[in-house]
C-alpha positions as CSV (number, residue, x, y, z in Angstrom):
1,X,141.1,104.5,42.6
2,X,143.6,102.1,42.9
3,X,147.0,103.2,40.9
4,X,149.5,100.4,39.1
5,X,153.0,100.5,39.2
6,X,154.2,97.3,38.8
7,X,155.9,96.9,41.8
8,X,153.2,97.1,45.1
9,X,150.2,95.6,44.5
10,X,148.7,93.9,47.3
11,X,146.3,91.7,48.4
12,X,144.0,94.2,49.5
13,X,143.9,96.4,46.7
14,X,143.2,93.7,44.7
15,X,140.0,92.7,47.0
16,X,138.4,96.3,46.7
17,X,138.9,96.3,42.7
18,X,137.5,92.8,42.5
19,X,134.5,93.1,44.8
20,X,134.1,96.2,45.3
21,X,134.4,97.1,41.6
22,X,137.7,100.2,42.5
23,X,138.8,101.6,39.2
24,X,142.5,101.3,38.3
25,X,144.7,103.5,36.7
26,X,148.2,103.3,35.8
27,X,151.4,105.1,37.3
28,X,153.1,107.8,34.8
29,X,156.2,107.1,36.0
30,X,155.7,103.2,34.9
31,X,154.4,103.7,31.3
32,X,157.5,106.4,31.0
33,X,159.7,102.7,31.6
34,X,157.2,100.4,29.0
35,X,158.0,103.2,26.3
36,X,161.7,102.9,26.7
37,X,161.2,99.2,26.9
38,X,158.7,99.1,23.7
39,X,161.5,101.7,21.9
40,X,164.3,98.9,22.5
41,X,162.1,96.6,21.1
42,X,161.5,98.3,18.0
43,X,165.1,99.3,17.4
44,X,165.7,95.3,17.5
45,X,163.8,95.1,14.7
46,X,164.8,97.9,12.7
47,X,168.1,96.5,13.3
48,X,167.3,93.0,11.9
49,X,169.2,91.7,15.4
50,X,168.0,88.2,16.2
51,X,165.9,88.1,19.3
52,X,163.8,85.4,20.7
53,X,160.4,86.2,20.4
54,X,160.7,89.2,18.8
55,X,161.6,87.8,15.3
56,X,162.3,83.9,15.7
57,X,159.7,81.3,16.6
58,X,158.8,80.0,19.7
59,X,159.5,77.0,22.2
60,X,161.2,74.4,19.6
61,X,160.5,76.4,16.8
62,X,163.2,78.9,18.7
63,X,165.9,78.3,16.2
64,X,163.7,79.8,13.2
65,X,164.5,82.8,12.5
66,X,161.3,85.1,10.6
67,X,161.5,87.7,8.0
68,X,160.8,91.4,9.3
69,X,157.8,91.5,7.1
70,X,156.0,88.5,9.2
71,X,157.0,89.8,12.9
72,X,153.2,90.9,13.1
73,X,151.6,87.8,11.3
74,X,154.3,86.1,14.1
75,X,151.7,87.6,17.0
76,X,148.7,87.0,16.1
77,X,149.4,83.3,15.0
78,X,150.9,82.9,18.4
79,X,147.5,83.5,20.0
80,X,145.3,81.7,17.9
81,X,147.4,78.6,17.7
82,X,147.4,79.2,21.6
83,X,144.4,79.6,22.7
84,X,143.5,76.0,23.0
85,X,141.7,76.1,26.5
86,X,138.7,73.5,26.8
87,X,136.4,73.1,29.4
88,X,134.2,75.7,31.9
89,X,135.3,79.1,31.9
90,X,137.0,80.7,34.9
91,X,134.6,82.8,37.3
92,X,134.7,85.7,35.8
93,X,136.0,87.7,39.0
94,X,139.2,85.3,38.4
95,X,139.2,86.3,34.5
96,X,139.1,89.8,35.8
97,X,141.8,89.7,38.3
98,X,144.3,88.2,35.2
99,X,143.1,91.1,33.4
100,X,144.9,93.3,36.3
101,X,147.2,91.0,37.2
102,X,148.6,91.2,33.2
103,X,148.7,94.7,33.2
104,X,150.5,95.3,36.4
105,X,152.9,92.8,35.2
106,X,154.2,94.7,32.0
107,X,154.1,97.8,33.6
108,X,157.2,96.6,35.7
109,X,158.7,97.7,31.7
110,X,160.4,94.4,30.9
111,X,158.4,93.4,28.6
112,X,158.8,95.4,25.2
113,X,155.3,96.1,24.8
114,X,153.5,99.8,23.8
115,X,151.6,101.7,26.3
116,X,148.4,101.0,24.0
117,X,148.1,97.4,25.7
118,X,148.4,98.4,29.2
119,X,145.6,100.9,28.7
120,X,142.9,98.2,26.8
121,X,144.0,96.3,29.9
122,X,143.1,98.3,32.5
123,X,139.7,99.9,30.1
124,X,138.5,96.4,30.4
125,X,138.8,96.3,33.7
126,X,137.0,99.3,34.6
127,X,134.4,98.6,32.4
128,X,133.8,95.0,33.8
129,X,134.1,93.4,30.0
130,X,136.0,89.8,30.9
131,X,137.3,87.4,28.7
132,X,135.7,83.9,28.3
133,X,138.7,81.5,29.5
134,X,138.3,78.3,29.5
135,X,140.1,76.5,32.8
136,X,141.7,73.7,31.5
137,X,144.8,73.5,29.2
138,X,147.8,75.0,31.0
139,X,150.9,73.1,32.3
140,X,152.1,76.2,33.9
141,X,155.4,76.7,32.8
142,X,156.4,79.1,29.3
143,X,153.3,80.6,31.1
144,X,149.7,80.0,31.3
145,X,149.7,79.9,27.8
146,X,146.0,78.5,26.7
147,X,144.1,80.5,29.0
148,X,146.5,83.6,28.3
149,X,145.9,83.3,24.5
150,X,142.3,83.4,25.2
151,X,142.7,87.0,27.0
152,X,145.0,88.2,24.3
153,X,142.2,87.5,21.9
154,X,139.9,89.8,23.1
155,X,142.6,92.4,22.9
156,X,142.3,92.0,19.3
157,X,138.8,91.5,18.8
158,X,138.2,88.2,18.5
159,X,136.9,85.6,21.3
160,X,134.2,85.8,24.1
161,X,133.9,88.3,26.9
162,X,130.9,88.3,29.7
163,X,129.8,92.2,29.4
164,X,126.6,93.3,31.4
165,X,125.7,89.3,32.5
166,X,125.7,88.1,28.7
167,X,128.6,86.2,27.3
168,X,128.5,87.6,23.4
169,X,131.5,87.8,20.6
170,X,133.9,90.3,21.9
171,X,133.3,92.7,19.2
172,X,129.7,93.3,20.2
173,X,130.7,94.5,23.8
174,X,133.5,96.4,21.9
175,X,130.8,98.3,19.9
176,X,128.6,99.2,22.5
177,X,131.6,100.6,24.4
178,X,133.4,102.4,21.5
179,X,136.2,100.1,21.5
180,X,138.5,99.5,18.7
181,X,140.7,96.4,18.6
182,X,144.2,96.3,18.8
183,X,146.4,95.2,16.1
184,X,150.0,93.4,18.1
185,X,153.5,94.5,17.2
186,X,156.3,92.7,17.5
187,X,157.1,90.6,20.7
188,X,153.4,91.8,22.2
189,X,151.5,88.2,21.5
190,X,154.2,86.7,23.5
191,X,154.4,89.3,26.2
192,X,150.2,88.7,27.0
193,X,150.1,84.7,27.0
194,X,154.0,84.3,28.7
195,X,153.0,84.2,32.6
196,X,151.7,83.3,35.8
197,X,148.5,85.2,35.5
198,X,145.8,82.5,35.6
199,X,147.2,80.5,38.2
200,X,148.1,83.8,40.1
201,X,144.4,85.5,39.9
202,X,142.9,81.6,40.2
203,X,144.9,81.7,43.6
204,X,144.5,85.1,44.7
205,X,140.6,84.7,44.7
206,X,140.9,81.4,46.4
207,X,142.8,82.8,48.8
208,X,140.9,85.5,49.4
209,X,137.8,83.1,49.9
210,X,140.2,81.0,52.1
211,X,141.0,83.8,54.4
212,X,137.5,84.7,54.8
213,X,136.7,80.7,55.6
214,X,139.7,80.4,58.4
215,X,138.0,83.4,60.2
216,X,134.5,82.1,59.7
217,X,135.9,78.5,61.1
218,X,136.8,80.0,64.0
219,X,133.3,81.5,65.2
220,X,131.5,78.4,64.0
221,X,133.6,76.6,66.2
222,X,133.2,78.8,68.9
223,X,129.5,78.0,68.3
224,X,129.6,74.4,68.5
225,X,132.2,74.3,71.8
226,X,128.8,76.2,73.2
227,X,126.4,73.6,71.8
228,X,128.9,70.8,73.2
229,X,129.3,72.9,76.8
230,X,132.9,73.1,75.9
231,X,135.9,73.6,78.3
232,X,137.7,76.8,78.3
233,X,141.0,75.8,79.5
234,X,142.7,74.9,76.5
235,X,142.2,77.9,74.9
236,X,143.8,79.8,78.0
237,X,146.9,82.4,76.4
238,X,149.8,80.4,78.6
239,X,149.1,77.0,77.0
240,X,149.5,78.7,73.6
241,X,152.4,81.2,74.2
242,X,154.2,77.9,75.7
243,X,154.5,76.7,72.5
244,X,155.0,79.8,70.5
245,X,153.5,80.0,66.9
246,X,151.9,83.0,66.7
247,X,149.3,82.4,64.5
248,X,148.2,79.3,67.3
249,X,148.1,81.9,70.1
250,X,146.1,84.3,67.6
251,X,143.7,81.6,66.6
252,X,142.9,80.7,71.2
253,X,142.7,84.6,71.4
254,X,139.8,85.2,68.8
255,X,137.8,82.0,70.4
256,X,138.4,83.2,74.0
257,X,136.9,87.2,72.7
258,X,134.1,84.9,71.2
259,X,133.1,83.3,74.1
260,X,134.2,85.7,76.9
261,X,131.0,85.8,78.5
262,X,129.3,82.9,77.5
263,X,127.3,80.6,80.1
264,X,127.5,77.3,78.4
265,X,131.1,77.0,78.4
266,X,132.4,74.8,81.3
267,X,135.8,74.3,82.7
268,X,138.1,71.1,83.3
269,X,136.5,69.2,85.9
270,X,133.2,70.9,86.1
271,X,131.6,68.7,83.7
272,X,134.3,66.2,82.6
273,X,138.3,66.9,82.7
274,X,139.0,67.1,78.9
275,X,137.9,67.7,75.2
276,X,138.2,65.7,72.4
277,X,140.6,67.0,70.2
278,X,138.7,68.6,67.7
279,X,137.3,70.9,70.4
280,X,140.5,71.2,72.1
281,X,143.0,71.2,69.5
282,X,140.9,74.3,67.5
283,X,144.0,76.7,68.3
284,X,146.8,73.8,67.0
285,X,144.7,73.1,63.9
286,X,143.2,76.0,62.5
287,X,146.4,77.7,64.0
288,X,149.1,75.9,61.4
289,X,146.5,77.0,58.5
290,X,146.8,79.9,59.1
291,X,150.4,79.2,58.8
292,X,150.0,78.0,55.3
293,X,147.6,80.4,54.2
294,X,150.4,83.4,55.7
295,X,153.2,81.9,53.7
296,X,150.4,81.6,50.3
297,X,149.7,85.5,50.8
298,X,153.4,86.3,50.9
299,X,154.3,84.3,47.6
300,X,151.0,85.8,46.3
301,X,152.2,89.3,46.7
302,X,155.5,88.9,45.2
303,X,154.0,87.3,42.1
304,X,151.5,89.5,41.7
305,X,154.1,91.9,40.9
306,X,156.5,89.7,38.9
307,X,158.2,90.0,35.4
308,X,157.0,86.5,34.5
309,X,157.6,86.4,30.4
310,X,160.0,85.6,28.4
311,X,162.2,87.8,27.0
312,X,162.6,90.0,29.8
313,X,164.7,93.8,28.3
314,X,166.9,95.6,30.4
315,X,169.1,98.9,30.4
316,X,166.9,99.9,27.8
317,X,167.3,96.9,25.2
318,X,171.3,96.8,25.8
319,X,170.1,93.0,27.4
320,X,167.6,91.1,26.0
321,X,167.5,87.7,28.2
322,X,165.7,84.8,27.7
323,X,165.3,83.1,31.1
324,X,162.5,80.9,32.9
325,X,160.4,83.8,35.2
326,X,157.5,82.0,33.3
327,X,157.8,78.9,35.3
328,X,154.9,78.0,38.1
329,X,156.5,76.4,40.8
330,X,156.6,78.8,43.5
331,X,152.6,79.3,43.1
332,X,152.3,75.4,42.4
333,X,153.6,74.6,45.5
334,X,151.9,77.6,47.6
335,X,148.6,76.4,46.1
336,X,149.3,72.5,46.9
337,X,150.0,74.0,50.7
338,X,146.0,75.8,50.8
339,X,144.6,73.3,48.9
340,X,145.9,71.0,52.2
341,X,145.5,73.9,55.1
342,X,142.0,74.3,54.0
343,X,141.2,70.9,53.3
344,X,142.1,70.4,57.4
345,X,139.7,73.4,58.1
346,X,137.2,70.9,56.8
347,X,138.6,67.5,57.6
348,X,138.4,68.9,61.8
349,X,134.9,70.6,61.0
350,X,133.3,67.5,60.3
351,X,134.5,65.7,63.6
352,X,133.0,68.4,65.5
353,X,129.9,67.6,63.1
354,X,130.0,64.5,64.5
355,X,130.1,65.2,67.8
356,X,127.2,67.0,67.7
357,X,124.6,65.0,66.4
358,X,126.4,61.4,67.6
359,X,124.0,60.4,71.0
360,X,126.8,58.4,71.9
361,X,129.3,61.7,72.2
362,X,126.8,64.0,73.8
363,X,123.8,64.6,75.8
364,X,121.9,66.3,73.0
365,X,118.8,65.2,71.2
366,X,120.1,62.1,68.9
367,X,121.0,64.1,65.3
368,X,119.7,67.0,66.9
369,X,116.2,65.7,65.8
370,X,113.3,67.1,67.1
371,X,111.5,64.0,67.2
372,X,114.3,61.5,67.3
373,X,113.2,58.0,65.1
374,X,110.2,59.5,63.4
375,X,112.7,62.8,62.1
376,X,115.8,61.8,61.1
377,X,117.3,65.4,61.7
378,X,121.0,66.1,60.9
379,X,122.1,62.6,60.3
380,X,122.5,62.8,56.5
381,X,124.4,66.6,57.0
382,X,126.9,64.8,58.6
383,X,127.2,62.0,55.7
384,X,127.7,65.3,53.3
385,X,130.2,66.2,55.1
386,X,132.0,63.4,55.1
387,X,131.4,63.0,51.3
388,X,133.2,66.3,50.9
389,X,136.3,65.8,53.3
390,X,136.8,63.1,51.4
391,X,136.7,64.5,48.0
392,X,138.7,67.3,49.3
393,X,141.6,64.2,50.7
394,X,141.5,63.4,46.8
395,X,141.8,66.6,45.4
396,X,144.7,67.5,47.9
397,X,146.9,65.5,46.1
398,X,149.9,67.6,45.1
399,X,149.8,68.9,41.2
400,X,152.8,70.2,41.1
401,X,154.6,66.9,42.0
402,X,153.9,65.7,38.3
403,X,155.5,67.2,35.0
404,X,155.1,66.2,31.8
405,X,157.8,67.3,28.7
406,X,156.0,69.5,26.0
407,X,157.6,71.4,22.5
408,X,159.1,68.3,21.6
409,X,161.1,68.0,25.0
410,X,162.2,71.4,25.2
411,X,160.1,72.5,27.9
412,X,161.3,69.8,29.9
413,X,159.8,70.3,33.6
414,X,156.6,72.0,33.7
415,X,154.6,73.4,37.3
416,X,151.1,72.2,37.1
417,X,150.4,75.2,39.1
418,X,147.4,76.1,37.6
419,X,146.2,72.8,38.1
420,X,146.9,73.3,42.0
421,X,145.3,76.8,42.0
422,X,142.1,75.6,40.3
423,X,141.3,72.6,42.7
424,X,142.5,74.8,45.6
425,X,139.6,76.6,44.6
426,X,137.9,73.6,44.5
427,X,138.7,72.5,48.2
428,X,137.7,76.2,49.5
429,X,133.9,75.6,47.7
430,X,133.8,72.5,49.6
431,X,134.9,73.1,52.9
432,X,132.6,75.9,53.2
433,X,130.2,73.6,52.2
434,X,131.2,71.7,55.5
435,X,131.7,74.6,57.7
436,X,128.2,75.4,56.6
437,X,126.5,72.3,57.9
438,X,128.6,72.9,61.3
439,X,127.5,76.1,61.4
440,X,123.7,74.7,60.9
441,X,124.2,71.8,63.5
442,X,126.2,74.5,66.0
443,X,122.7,76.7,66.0
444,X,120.4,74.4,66.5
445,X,122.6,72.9,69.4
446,X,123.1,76.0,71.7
447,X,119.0,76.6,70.7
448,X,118.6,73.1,72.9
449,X,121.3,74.8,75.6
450,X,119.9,78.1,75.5
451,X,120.1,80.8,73.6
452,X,119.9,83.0,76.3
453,X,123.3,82.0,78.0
454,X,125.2,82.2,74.1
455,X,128.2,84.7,74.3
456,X,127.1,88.3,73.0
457,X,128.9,87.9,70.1
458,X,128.2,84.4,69.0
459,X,124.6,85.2,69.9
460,X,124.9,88.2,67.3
461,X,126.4,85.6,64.4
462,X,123.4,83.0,66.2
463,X,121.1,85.6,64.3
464,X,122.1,86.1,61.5
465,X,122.4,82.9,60.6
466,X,119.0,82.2,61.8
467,X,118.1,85.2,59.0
468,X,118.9,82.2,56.2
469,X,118.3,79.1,57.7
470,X,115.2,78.7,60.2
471,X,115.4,76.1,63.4
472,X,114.7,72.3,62.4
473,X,111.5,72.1,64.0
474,X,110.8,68.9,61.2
475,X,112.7,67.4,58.3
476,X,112.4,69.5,55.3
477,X,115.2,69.4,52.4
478,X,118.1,70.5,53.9
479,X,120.0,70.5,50.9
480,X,118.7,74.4,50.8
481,X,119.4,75.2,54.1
482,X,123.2,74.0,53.3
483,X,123.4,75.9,50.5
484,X,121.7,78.9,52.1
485,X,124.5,78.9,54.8
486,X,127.2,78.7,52.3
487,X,126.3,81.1,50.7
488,X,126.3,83.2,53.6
489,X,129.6,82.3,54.6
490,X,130.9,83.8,51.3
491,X,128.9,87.0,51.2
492,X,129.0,88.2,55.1
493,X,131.1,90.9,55.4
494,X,133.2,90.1,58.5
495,X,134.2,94.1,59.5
496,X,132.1,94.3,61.8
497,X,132.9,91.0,63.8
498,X,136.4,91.7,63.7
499,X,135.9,95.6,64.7
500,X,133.5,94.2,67.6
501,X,136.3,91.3,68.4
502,X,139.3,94.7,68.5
503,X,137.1,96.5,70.9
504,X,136.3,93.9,73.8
């Protein structure tokens, strides 16, 4: 059980109630501060005192002030005018994680909204019943509004959820469950759609898949320095601590435990003196992603347990400020740093691709083919993975460099963030995708080698890889086998190769 205050959610917490399906509950002490919050609402408007968001309209419409009698129709016509997403929904693992990410975010009690909300937030949660949000629409700034409204919809019965691998009406999985739907008080419609939550939970899965990738790059890698009789001697700790990035020394450390008894690794001079770089740069590459994707999980954290709407109360309603917490920009430009780290994961993969199936860069069967001319091999594995480096190059291109004015100018400068998260995600699906065909092209190079002289534990990842995707003994469509490995890649749990990797 994985408790909510508001304040210290992390990373990890987050992985075990996304994927491994943790319940949630929510810290006492935290709804104690959204009932003193929702109680300085409601004085507000007992007190006719003029409030934005409580009782006027919103973005341009600021100015207009709204009768007492309408603060509720106020809500609810904020969400449906809102929820204007269009395109393919989220996964639904990232619909789920703005679920928590929503409900960890009021409970922080700046946001003037009752207990009741937090609670249906965290109910559809545990009971796995996720909105239908559609990925396109948000500028990311006043908040992911579009996608947000769609949420808040199901909070109040209407829209689409997935429930039990169906996608129905949201009232159908509400019946089955014994849920009633919520009726919004004053300043609650805005407090739902007025945040960071879809580009935060877009980029929190992605970068929990990125994470997962920059590991995996590292043993494939390892792999294919054994298929290529790599040398050594770059990865050796002084070369590394002479520079002094941490994350570089961390990176030659994990390669040198993969390959610390391996026979088909070579040393300078033994074979030839030096590596091409994208053997023996591994540690300087991969390293400075793992740079990035360090400074994306700390930016992560501390949004993931941000005040991001507008309003925000304080000393118990005394302040009511309307500031700009909604904006995107620190995850928009986080996101536009993966979405290049891990299109370089990629970008390098596909040169060491290349240098295993290129006759002209090795002494290996030409395209690793079994019967070279009359089998073509690897040769087109490599022409995906240059198909997908380059889509990745195009998608790299920085969202959150563009801004375009919206409410009739007065929400000026806008993130894009969501924009960045989403086709980070985008980059991560295919990178794997390239890592995959490394992967395929590292095993079937250290099988010509020798299996027998593979390091202990790359021989251990050798088979299970070989569980999913059989040797190339003749062409066959290897568009499965790439797929096959992918998948892998994104299901394999790693504890046991980092456990085995602690204790050597």
């Amino acid at each position: 059980m994985v408790k909510l205050y508001g304040q210290n959610l992390t990373l990890k917490e987050v992985k075990k109630i996304l994927f491994k399906k943790e319940k949630v509950i929510a810290s006492t002490v935290s709804m104690e501060s959204v009932q003193k919050s929702r109680e300085a609402v409601e004085r507000i408007v007992h007190e006719q005192k003029v409030v934005y968001g409580i009782n006027t309209g919103f973005g341009k419409f600021s100015d207009v002030l709204i009768d007492k009698e309408h603060v509720r129709d106020l809500q609810i016509n904020l969400i449906r005018s809102h929820a204007c997403g269009v395109g393919e929904p989220f996964p639904k693992i990232v619909a789920k994680a703005m679920l928590l990410l929503r409900a960890n975010a009021l409970l922080k009690g700046y946001s003037g909204v009752r207990p009741v909300i937090i609670e249906r937030l965290i109910e559809l949660v545990n009971k796995d019943i996720i909105p239908v949000i559609p990925q396109q629409g948000s500028l990311g700034a006043s908040g992911d509004l579009a996608p947000l409204s769609h949420l808040a919809l199901v909070l109040v019965g209407e829209g689409e959820v997935f429930y039990k691998d169906r996608r129905m009406d949201s009232m159908d999985a509400f019946q089955i469950e014994g849920i009633q739907p919520l009726n919004l008080e004053a300043k609650e419609g805005l407090a739902l759609i007025n945040g960071t939550q879809a580009m935060t939970a877009m980029g929190v899965v992605a970068y929990l898949e990125a994470e997962q990738l920059a590991f995996e790059s590292e043993w494939i890698a390892s792999m294919t320095i054994e298929g290529l009789n790599g040398i050594m001697d770059a990865f050796s700790e002084e070369v590394h601590l002479a520079r002094g990035y941490i994350q570089q020394v961390k990176t030659a450390e994990r390669i040198r435990t993969y390959l610390n008894d391996s026979l088909l690794t070579t040393v300078q001079g033994e074979l030839r003196v030096q590596d091409a770089y994208s053997i023996r740069c591994i540690p300087q590459v991969h390293g400075a992603t793992w740079q990035a994707l360090d400074y994306v999980k700390e930016k992560l954290e501390i949004e993931m347990n941000a005040a991001t709407d507008n309003p925000l109360i304080f000393n118990e309603g005394e302040k009511v400020i309307s500031g700009g917490n909604f904006h995107g920009q620190p995850i928009a430009l986080a996101m536009d740093f993966m979405k290049i780290a891990v299109a370089e994961l990629a970008n390098i993969s596909e040169r060491r691709i290349e240098r295993l199936v290129n006759p002209q860069l090795n002494d290996l069967p030409p395209f690793l083919s079994p019967e070279p001319g009359l089998q073509s091999g690897a040769m087109i594995m490599q022409y995906v993975a240059a198909s997908l480096v380059s889509e990745n190059k195009t998608l790299a291109h920085p969202a959150s460099v563009d801004s375009i004015p919206s409410s009739a100018n007065q929400e000026d400068h806008v993130s894009m963030g969501t924009i960045a998260a989403r086709h980070a995600y985008q980059i991560i699906q295919n990178s794997r995708r390239v890592l995959a065909i490394e992967f395929i092209c590292a095993m079937q190079a250290v099988e010509i080698r020798g299996i027998e002289k593979m390091a202990s534990l790359t021989r251990k990842l050798y088979e299970k890889g070989r569980e999913k995707v059989l040797t190339i003994t003749k062409d066959r469509i290897f568009s499965k086998d790439i797929e096959e490995a992918a998948h892998l890649l994104k299901t394999i749990d790693l504890s046991w190769i980092m456990e085995a990797i602690e204790k050597l």
